[in-house]
C-alpha positions as CSV (number, residue, x, y, z in Angstrom):
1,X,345.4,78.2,118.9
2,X,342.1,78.3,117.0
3,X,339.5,80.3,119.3
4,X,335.4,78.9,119.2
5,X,332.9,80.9,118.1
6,X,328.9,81.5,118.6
7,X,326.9,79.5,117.1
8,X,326.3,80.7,113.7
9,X,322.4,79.4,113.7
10,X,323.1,75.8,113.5
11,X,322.9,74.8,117.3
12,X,324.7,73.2,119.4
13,X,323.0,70.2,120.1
14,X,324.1,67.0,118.1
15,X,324.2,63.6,118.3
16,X,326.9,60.6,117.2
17,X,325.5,59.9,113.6
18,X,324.2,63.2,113.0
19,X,324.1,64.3,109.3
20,X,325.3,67.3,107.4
21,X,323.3,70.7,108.3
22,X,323.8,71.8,104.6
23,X,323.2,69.7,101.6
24,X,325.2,69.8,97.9
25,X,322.4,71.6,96.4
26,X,322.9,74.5,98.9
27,X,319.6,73.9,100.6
28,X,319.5,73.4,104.4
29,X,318.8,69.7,106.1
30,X,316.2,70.2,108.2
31,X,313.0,68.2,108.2
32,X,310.0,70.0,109.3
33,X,306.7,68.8,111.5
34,X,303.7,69.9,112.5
35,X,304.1,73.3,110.6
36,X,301.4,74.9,109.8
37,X,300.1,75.2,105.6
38,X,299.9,79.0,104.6
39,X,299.7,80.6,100.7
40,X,302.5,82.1,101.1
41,X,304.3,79.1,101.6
42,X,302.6,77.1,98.7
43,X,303.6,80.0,97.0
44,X,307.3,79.8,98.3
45,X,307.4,76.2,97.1
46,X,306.2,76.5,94.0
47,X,308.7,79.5,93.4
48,X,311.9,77.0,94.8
49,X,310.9,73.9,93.1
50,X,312.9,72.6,89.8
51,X,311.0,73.2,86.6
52,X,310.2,69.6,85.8
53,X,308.2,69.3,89.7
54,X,306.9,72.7,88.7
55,X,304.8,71.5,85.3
56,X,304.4,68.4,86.7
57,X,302.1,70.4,89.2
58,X,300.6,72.5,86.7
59,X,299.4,69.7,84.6
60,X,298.5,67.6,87.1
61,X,296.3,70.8,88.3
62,X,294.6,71.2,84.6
63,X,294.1,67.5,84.7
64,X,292.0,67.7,87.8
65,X,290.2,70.7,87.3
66,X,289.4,70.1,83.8
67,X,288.3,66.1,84.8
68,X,286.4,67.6,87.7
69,X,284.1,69.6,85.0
70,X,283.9,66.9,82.6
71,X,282.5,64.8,85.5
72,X,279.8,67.0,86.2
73,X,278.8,67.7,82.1
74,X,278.8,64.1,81.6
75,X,276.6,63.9,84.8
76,X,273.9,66.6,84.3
77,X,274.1,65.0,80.3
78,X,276.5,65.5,77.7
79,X,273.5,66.3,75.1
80,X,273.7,69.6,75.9
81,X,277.0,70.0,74.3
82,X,277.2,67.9,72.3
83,X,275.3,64.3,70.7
84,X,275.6,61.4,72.9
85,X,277.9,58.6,71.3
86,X,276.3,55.8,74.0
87,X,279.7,55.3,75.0
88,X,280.3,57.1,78.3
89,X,284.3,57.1,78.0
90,X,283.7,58.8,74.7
91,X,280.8,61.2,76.0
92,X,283.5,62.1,79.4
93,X,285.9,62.4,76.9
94,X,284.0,65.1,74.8
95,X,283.1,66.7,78.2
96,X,286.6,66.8,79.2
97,X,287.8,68.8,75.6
98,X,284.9,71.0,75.9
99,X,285.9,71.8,79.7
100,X,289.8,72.4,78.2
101,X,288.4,74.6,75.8
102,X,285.8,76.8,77.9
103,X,288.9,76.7,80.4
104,X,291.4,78.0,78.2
105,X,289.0,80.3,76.6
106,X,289.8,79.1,73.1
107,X,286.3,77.5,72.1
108,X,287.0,76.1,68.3
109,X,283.2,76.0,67.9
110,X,282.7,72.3,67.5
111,X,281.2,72.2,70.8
112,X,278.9,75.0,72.5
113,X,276.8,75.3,76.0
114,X,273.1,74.4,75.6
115,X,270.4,75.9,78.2
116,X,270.8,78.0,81.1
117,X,272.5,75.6,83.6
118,X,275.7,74.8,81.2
119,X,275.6,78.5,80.0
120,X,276.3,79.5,84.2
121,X,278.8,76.0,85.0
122,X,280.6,76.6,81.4
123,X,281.1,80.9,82.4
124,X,282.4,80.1,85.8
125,X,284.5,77.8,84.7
126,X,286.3,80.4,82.1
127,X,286.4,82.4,85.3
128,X,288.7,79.9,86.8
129,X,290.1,79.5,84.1
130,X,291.5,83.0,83.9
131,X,292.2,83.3,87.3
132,X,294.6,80.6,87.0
133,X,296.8,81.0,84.2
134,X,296.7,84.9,85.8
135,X,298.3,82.4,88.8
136,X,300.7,80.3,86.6
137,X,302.0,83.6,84.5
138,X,303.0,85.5,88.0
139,X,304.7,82.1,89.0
140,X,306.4,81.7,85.9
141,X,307.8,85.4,86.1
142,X,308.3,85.4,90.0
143,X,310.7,82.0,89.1
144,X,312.3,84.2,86.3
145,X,313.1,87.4,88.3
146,X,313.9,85.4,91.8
147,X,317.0,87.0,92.2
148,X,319.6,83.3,92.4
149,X,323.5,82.4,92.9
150,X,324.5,80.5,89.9
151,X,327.5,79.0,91.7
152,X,328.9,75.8,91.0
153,X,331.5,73.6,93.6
154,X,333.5,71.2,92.8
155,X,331.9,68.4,94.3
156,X,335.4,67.1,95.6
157,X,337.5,68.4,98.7
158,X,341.1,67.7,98.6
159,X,344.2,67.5,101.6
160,X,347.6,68.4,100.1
161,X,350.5,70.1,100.6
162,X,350.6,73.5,99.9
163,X,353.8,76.0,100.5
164,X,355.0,73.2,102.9
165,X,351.7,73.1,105.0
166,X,349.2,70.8,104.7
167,X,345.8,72.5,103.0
168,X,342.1,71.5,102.6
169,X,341.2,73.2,99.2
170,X,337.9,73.2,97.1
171,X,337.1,75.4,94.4
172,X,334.1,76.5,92.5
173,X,332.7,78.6,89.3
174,X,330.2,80.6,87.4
175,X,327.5,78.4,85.8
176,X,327.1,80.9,83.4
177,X,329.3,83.3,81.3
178,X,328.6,85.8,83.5
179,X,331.3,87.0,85.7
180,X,331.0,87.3,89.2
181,X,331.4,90.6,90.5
182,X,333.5,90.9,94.4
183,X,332.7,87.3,95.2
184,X,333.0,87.1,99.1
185,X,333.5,84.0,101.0
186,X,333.1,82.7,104.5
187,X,334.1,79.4,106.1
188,X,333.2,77.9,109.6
189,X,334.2,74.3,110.8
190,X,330.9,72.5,112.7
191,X,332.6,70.0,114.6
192,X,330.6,67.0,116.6
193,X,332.4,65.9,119.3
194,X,331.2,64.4,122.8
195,X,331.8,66.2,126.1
196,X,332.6,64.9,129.4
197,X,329.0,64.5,130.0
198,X,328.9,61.8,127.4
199,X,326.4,64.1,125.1
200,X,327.4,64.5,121.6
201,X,327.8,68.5,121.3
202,X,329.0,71.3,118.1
203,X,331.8,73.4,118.0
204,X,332.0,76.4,115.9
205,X,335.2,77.8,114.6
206,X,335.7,80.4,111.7
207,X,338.7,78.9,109.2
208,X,340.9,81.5,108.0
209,X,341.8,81.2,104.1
210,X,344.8,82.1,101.9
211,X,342.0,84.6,99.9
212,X,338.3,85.5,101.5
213,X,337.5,87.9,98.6
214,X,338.4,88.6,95.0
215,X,337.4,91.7,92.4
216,X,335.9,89.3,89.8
217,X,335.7,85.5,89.1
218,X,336.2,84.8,85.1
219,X,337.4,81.5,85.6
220,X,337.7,79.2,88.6
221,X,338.7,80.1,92.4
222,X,340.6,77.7,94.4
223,X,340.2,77.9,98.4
224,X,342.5,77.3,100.1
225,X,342.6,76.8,104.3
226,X,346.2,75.9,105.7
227,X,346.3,74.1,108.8
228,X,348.3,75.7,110.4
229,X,348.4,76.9,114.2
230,X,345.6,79.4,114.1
231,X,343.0,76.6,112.5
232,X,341.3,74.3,114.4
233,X,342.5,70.7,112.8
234,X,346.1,71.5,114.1
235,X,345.2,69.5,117.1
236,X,344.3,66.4,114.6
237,X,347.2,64.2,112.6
238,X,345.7,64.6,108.7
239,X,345.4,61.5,108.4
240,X,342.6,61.6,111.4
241,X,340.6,64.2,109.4
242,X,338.5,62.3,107.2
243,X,337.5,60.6,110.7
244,X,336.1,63.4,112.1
245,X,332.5,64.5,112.4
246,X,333.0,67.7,111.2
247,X,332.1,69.8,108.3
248,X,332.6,73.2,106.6
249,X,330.1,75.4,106.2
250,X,330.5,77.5,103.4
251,X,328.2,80.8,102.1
252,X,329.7,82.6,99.0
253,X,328.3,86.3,97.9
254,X,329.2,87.9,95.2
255,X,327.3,91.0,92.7
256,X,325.2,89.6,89.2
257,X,325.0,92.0,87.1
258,X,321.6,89.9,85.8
259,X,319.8,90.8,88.4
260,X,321.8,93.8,89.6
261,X,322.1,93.0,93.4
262,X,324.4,90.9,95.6
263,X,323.3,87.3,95.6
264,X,324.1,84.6,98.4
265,X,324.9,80.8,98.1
266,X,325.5,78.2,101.0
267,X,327.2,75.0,100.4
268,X,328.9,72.8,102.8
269,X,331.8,69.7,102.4
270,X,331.9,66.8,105.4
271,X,335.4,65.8,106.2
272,X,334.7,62.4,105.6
273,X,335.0,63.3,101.9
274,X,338.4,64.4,102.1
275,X,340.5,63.0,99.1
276,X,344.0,63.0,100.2
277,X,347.3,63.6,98.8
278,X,345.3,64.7,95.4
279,X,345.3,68.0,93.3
280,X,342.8,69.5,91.3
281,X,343.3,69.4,87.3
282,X,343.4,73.0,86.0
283,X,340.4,73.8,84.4
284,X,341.2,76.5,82.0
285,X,343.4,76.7,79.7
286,X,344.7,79.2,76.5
287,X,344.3,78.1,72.4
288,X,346.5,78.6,69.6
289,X,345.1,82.2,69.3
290,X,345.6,82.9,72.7
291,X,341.8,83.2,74.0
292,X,341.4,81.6,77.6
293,X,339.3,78.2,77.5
294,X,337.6,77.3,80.4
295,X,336.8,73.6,80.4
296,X,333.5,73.3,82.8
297,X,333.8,69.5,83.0
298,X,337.4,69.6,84.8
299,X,335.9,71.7,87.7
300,X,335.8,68.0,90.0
301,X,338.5,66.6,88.2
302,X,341.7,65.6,90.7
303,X,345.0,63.8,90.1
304,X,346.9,62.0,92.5
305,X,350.3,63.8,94.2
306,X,353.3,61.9,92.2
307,X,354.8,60.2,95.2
308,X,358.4,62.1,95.4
C-alpha cells in the first residue's frame, strides 16, 4: 500500500480544473501579482529569457535610446552637426546615425559636435553608451556561463505491459553529445482529488522506479514505474488513469562536465496524456561498421502493442 508523503512545495490546496504545477519547458506554473520590480530580477529575466526575446530587447533598447537623442539634436537644431536638408525626417534621421555613432563610439567623421552644448549632450551620451554595452557584454557572458541541464523528454508518456505488470514509462536524453555523468532521478505523483468536505485537495506520493540512477547516459534512458502494490494507481483500473487529475513530477540531476558541477532539471507529465497499450521506437541503433547511431528524432516516437 503506497504511503503519502509531505508536501514537496507544491501545496495542498487545489481545485477541480486545476492545471499542471510544472510546464514541458521545465519551468514552474505559477503566475505572479503584485510583486515587487527589483534589478536583480530584471537582471534574472534577462539572464532566463530565450535568445530571440533577449535581442529583441536589446534593439528595441538602442532604438529608444538612440531615438531619444536624435529627438533632442533635431530639437536644439541639427545645424550643429550637420547642414539642414529642410526635411525634418531627413534631418531626425541624420540625428539619429550621429547619436548611433557617438553611442557606439565609432564616429566615421562625416558628422561631428558643433559648440559647447552638443560637445557635453554628445560626451554623455558615449558615456551611456559605454556603460551599456559594459551591461549587454556581462549579460551575454552571465547567459553563456549559467550553469543549465540540457535534458530532453520525450514529450509522450506511455501505459504498457512490462514483465507482466502494467508500467507508465517515459524516457529522455542529452541534447548535446555530451554525456551525462550519474544522472539521478526523482518521481512524485500530485494527485487532485476531493475530500469529504467537498474541497478539491493534493496528495503527494513518491513513485518507486525499475532504475533511480545510472553511471552515465550515452544514449537514451527509459523510466520505468510498475504499478504494482507499493505505487499509488494500484487502487485505479488503467484504464481510469488517463482520467485522473494527477501528474508526475519529475527533477533529473546529473554531473556536466561543461560546466563542471551537478546540474538540475524539472519536468512533469499529466496523466491525461497517457498513450496506452503503445511502446517507444528504439532510438539508437548500430551501422555496418558497428558505431552506435543515436537517432534524436525517434526520442517521441511510439508504436502501438500488436494485439496478441
Amino acid at each position: 500500500m503506497a504511503k503519502k508523503i509531505k508536501d514537496p512545495g507544491i501545496g495542498r490546496s487545489s481545485k477541480k480544473h486545476a492545471k499542471r504545477f510544472i510546464n514541458p519547458d521545465g519551468s514552474f506554473n505559477v503566475k505572479h501579482v503584485n510583486r515587487s520590480n527589483s534589478w536583480t530580477g530584471n537582471y534574472d529575466y534577462l539572464i532566463s529569457i530565450s535568445w530571440i526575446r533577449f535581442f529583441f530587447w536589446v534593439v528595441l533598447g538602442y532604438v529608444i535610446v538612440n531615438s531619444f537623442f536624435a529627438l533632442i539634436y533635431t530639437v536644439l537644431g541639427i545645424s550643429e552637426i550637420v547642414e539642414p536638408s529642410g526635411n525634418i525626417f531627413e534631418d531626425f534621421l541624420n540625428a539619429f546615425f550621429f547619436s548611433a555613432q557617438t553611442i557606439t563610439t565609432v564616429g566615421y567623421g562625416a558628422m561631428a559636435p558643433k559648440g559647447l552644448l552638443f560637445g557635453i549632450i554628445s560626451s554623455f551620451e558615449a558615456l551611456i553608451g559605454l556603460l551599456s554595452f559594459s551591461f549587454i557584454t556581462g549579460l551575454l557572458y552571465g547567459r553563456f556561463s549559467k550553469p543549465r541541464a540540457n535534458i530532453r523528454f520525450s514529450s509522450s508518456v506511455v501505459l504498457r505491459k512490462h514483465n507482466d505488470e502494467d508500467c507508465i514509462m517515459f524516457r529522455l536524453m542529452s541534447r548535446s553529445k555530451n554525456v551525462m555523468i550519474h544522472p539521478k532521478i526523482e518521481a512524485t505523483l500530485a494527485l487532485s482529488q476531493k475530500n469529504d468536505e467537498g474541497k478539491y485537495t493534493n496528495s503527494f506520493y513518491n513513485l518507486k522506479l525499475e532504475r533511480n540512477s545510472i553511471t552515465y547516459l550515452p544514449t537514451t534512458w527509459t523510466i520505468v514505474h510498475a504499478i504494482n502494490e507499493s505505487s499509488p494507481l494500484k487502487e485505479f483500473n488503467v484504464k481510469e488513469l488517463p482520467e485522473l487529475n494527477g501528474e508526475i513530477l519529475i527533477m533529473v540531476s546529473y554531473y556536466d562536465e561543461s560546466f563542471a558541477q551537478e546540474v538540475h532539471q524539472a519536468h512533469s507529465y499529466v496523466l491525461n496524456n497517457l498513450k496506452q497499450d503503445h511502446r517507444f521506437v528504439p532510438a539508437f541503433y548500430y551501422d555496418d561498421n558497428g558505431y552506435t547511431i543515436l537517432d534524436h528524432n525517434l526520442l517521441d516516437e511510439t508504436t502501438a502493442n500488436s494485439p496478441k
